[in-house]
C-alpha positions in Angstrom: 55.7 -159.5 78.6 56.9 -161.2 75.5 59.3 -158.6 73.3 59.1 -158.7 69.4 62.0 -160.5 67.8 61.4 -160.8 63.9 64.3 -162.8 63.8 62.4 -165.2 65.3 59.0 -165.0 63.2 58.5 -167.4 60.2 57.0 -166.0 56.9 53.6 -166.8 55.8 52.5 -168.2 51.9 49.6 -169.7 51.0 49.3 -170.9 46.9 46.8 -169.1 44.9 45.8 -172.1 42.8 44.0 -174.8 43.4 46.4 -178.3 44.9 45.9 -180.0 41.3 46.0 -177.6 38.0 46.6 -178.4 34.2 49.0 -176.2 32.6 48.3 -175.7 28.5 50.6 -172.6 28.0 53.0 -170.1 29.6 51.3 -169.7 33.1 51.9 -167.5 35.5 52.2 -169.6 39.3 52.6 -168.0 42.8 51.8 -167.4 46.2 50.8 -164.9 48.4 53.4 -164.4 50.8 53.7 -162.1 54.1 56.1 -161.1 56.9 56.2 -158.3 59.8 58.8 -157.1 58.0 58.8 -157.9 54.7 59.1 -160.5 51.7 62.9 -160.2 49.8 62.3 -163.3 47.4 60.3 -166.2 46.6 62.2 -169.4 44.8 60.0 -171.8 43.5 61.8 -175.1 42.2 60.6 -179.1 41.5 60.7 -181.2 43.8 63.0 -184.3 43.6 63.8 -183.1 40.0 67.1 -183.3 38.3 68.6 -179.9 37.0 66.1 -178.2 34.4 66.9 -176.0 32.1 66.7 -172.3 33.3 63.6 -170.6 31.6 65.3 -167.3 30.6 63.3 -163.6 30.9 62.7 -162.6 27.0 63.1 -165.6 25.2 60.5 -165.5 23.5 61.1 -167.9 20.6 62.4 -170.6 23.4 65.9 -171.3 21.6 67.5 -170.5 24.9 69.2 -167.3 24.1 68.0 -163.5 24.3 69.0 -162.0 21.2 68.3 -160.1 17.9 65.3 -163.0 17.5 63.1 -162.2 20.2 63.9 -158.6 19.5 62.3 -159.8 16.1 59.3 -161.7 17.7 58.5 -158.5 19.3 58.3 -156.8 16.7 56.2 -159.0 14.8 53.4 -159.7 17.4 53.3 -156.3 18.5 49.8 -155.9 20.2 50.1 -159.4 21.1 53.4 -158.2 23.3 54.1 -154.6 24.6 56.4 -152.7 26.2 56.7 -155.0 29.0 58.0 -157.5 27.1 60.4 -155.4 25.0 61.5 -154.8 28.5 62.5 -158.2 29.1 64.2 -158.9 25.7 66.5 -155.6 26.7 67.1 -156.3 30.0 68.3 -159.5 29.5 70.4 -159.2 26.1 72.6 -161.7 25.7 71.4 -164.1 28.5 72.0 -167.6 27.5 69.9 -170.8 29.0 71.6 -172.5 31.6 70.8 -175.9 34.1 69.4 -175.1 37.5 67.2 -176.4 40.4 65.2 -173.1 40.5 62.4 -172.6 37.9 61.9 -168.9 38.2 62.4 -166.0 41.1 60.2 -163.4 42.4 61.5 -160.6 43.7 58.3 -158.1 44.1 55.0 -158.5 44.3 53.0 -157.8 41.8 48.8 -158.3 41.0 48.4 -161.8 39.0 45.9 -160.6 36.6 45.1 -164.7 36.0 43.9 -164.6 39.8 43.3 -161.2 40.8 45.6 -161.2 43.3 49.1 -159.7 44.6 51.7 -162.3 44.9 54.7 -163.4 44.2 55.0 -165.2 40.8 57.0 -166.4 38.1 56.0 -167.4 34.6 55.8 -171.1 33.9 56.3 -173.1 30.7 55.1 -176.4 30.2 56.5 -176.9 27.0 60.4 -178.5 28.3 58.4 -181.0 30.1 56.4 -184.5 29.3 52.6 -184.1 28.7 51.0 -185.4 31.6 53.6 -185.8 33.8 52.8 -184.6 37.5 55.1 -182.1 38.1 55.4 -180.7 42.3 56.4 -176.9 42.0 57.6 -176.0 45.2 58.6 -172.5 47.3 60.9 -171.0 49.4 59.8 -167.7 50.7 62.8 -165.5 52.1 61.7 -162.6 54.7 64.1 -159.9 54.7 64.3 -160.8 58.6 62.9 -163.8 60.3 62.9 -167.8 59.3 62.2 -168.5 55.8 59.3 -170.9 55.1 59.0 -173.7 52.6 56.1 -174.8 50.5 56.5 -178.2 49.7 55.9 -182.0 50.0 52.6 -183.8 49.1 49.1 -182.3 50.3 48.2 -185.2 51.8 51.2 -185.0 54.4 51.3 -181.1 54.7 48.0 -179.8 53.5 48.7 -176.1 55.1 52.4 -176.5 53.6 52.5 -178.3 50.4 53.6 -177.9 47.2 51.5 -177.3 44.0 51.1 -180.3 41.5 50.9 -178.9 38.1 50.3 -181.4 34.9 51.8 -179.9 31.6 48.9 -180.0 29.1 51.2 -180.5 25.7 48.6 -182.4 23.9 47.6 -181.1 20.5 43.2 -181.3 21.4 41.6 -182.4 18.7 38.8 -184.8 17.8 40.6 -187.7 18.4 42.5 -186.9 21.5 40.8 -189.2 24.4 42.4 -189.3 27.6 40.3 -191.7 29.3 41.5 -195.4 30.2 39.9 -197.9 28.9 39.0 -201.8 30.4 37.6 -204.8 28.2 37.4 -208.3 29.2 40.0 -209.0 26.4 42.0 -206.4 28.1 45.3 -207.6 30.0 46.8 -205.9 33.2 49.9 -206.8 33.0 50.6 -205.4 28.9 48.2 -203.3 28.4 48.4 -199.6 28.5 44.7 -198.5 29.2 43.9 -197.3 25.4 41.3 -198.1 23.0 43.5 -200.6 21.1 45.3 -201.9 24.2 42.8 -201.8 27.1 43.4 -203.3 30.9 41.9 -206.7 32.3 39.8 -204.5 35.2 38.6 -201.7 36.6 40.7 -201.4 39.5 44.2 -201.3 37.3 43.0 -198.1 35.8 41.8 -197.0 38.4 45.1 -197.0 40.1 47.8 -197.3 37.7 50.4 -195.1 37.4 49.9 -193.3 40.7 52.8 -193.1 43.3 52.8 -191.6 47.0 51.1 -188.8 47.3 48.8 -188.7 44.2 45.0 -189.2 43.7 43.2 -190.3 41.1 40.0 -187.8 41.3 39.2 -186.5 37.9 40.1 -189.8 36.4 38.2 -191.2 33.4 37.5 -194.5 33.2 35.8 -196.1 30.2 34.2 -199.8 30.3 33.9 -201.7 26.9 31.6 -204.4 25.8 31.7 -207.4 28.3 31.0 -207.5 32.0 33.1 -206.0 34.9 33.5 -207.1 38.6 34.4 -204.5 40.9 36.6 -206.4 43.9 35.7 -207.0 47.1 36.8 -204.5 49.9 39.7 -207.3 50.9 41.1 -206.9 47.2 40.8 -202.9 46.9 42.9 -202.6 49.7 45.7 -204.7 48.4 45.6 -203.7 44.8 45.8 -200.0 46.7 48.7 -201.0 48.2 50.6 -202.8 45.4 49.9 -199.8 43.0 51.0 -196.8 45.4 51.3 -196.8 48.9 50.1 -198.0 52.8 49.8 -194.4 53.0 47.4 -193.8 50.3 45.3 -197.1 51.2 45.2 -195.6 54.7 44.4 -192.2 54.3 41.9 -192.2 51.4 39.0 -195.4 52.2 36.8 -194.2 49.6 38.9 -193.5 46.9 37.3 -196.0 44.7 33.9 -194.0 45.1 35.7 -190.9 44.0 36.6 -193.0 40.7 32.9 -193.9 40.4 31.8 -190.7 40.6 33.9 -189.0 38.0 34.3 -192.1 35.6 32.2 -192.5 31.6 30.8 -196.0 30.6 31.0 -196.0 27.0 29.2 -198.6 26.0 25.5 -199.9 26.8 26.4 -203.3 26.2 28.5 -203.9 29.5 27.5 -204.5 33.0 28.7 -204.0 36.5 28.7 -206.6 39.2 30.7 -207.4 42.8 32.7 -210.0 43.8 31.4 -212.3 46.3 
């Protein structure tokens, strides 16, 4: 009969979000986390980042310190804020912004009123970081006895394990915001930088440009202008897959061009579509 050691037993998370999210304003992220005998703390950090500045409890006007200003902020958007937040502010008077790996630390579980669920969170910012850029958020769950586990890596490699790719949504919307990529037979591949004014040569640079290991392009937006487009034969998809990411990503995702398809806009009527031989 096997006896119960919980110093053997490794926690259990899971994300609460969906594996790809965009991020537009102070979010809160986190995971639902269990162990026999309980969770102490969740870390959550970026992977492969450089130091980042620490996002400090109570700033409310973001200027890095905890002071007579977010006191004032309070204040002036009460209704807005409550008592929870005057909280904060108090609790961490004086606290000053410093560079770490970690983004923000849970240390109870609370319900996520975004999801509807109890978990482990902290509050994320996406205004210290570059619109658009894919940003992995990773965690380490502590059990107060047992094996800690980590959330990390690309879903693709760890899909049970992963961490959570979040894109910081810092664009101002308005009516001329256009995120699409755009191809024209006046376009160039090798200058261009998939806009209106500066379009690429072909289809299959926007369709893969930019990505590195581990990312997909699902979701992406392509736009055709006037002129006619040749999609490349199955020989030349798989090496402009592997020239613009990875053998991994050329391997494990055969019909990612048809996932392109499906989600992309042609923008003009005056364009057509054809194979190469």
């Amino acid at each position: 009969m096997t006896t119960y050691k919980p110093e053997n037993e490794t926690a259990i998370a899971y994300w609460t979000r969906p594996q790809y999210i965009d991020v537009s304003g102070k979010t809160n992220i986190g995971v639902a986390a269990y162990a026999l005998e309980g969770i102490e703390k969740v870390e959550f950090y970026l992977q492969d980042a450089d130091k980042i500045p620490t996002q400090l409890s109570g700033d409310f006007n973001l200027d890095g310190k905890v002071n007579v200003r977010d006191l004032n902020y309070i204040l002036a958007n009460w209704g807005t804020v409550g008592p929870r937040d005057l909280v904060k502010v108090l609790s961490n008077w004086g606290a000053e912004q410093e560079d770490s790996d970690i983004l923000g630390v849970a240390t109870e579980e609370r319900l996520n009123e975004e999801t509807g669920e109890l978990e482990w969170f902290f509050e994320f910012n996406p205004v210290q970081f570059k619109h658009g850029e894919r940003l992995r958020i990773c965690a380490k769950v502590y059990p107060k006895v047992g094996i800690p586990l980590e959330l990390k890596g690309s879903f693709l490699d760890y899909p049970s394990i992963c961490g959570l790719d979040v894109f910081p949504n810092n664009q101002t919307w308005g009516p001329d915001y256009d995120p699409a990529f755009y191809v024209s037979g006046k376009g160039n591949d090798e200058t261009g930088d998939g806009s209106r004014e500066n379009p690429f040569a072909t289809i299959h640079k926007a369709a893969y440009h930019g990505l590195v290991k581990g990312d997909t392009n699902a979701g992406r937006v392509i736009k055709l202008l006037e002129g006619e487009h040749k999609l490349a034969s199955n020989s030349e998809d798989r090496d402009l897959r592997s020239v613009n990411s990875t053998s991994r990503m050329s391997t494990s995702y055969p019909l990612q061009w048809k996932m392109v398809m499906a989600y992309s806009t042609v923008e003009d009527k005056a364009c057509t579509v054809s194979t190469t031989a």
